[in-house]
C-alpha positions as CSV (number, residue, x, y, z in Angstrom):
1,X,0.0,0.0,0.0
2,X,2.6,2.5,0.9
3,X,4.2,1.9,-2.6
4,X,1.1,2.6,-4.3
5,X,1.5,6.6,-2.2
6,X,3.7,8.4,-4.1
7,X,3.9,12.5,-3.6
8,X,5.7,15.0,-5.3
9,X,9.4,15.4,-4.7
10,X,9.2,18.8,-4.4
11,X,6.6,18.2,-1.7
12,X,9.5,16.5,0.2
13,X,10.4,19.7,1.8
14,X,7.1,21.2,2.5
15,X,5.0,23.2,0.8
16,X,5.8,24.8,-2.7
17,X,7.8,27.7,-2.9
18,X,6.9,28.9,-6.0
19,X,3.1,29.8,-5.8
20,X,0.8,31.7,-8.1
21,X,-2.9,33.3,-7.6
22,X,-5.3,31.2,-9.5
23,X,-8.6,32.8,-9.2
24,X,-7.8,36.3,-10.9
25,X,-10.8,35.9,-12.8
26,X,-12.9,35.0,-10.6
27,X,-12.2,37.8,-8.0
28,X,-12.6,40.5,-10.5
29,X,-15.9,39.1,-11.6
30,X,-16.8,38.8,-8.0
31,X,-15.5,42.5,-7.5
32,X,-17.3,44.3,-10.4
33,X,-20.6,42.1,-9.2
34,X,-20.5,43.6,-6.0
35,X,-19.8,47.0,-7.2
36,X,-23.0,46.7,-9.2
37,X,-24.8,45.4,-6.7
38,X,-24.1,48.5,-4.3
39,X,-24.8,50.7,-7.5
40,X,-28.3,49.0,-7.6
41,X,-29.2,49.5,-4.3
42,X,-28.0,53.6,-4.3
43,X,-29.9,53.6,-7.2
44,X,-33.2,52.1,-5.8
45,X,-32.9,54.1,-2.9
46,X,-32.7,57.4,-4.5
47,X,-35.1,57.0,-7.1
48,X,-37.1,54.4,-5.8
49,X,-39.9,53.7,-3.3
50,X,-38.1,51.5,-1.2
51,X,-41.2,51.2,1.6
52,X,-43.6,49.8,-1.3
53,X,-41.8,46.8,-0.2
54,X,-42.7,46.5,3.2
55,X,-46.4,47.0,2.3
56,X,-49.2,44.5,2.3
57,X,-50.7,44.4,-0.8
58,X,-54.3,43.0,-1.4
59,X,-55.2,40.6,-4.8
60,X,-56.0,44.1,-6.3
61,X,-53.3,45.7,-6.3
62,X,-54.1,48.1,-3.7
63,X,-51.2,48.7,-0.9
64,X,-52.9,48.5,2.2
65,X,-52.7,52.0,4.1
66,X,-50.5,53.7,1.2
67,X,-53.5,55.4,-1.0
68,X,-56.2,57.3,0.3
69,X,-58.5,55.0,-1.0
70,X,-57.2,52.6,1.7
71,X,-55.8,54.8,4.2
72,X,-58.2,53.3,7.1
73,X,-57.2,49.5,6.4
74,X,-53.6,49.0,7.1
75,X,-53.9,45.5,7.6
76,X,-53.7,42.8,5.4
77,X,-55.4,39.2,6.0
78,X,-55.3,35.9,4.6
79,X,-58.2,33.8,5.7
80,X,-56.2,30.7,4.6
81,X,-52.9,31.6,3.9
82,X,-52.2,29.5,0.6
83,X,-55.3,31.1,-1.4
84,X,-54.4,34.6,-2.3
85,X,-57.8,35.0,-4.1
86,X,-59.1,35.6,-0.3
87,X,-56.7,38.9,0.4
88,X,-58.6,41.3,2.3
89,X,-57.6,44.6,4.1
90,X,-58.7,45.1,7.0
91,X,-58.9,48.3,9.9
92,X,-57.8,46.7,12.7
93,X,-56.2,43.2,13.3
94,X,-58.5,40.4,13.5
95,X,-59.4,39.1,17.2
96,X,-57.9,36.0,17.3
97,X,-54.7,37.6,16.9
């Protein structure tokens, strides 16, 4: 079995002194992604709406509490939670909460 083990000579020593960077490419690809990544985000921010994503919105397209048309119902409820034809906004949360 220990025949069959054969490393490197130049192992013999320790590691290899004569080393190079291998993933260039892949660093700068990771680098520019996560310089447009921060770009999208400043972006977003300044010309976007950011809080329309932290609003419930009902199977009509209405943001709960964000129009006047549905100022007084800031709530949104699911009666059962996987059919989303059943969205309705509501004025105050539901007792049994």
């Amino acid at each position: 079995m220990a025949d069959e083990l054969k490393f490197p000579e130049e192992l013999g020593n320790g590691p290899i002194q004569k080393r190079w960077i291998t993933d260039v490419f892949c660093g700068i690809m990771f680098w520019i992604a996560m310089f447009a990544f921060v770009v999208a985000v400043v972006y977003g921010f300044n010309g976007g709406q950011p809080r329309n994503l932290f609003i419930g919105w009902d199977a009509d397209a209405n943001g709960c509490g964000y129009s006047a048309n549905t100022k007084d119902y800031p709530f949104l409820y699911w009666p059962s939670p996987p059919n989303t034809d059943m969205l309705e906004q509501l004025r105050q949360s539901p007792p049994n909460f």
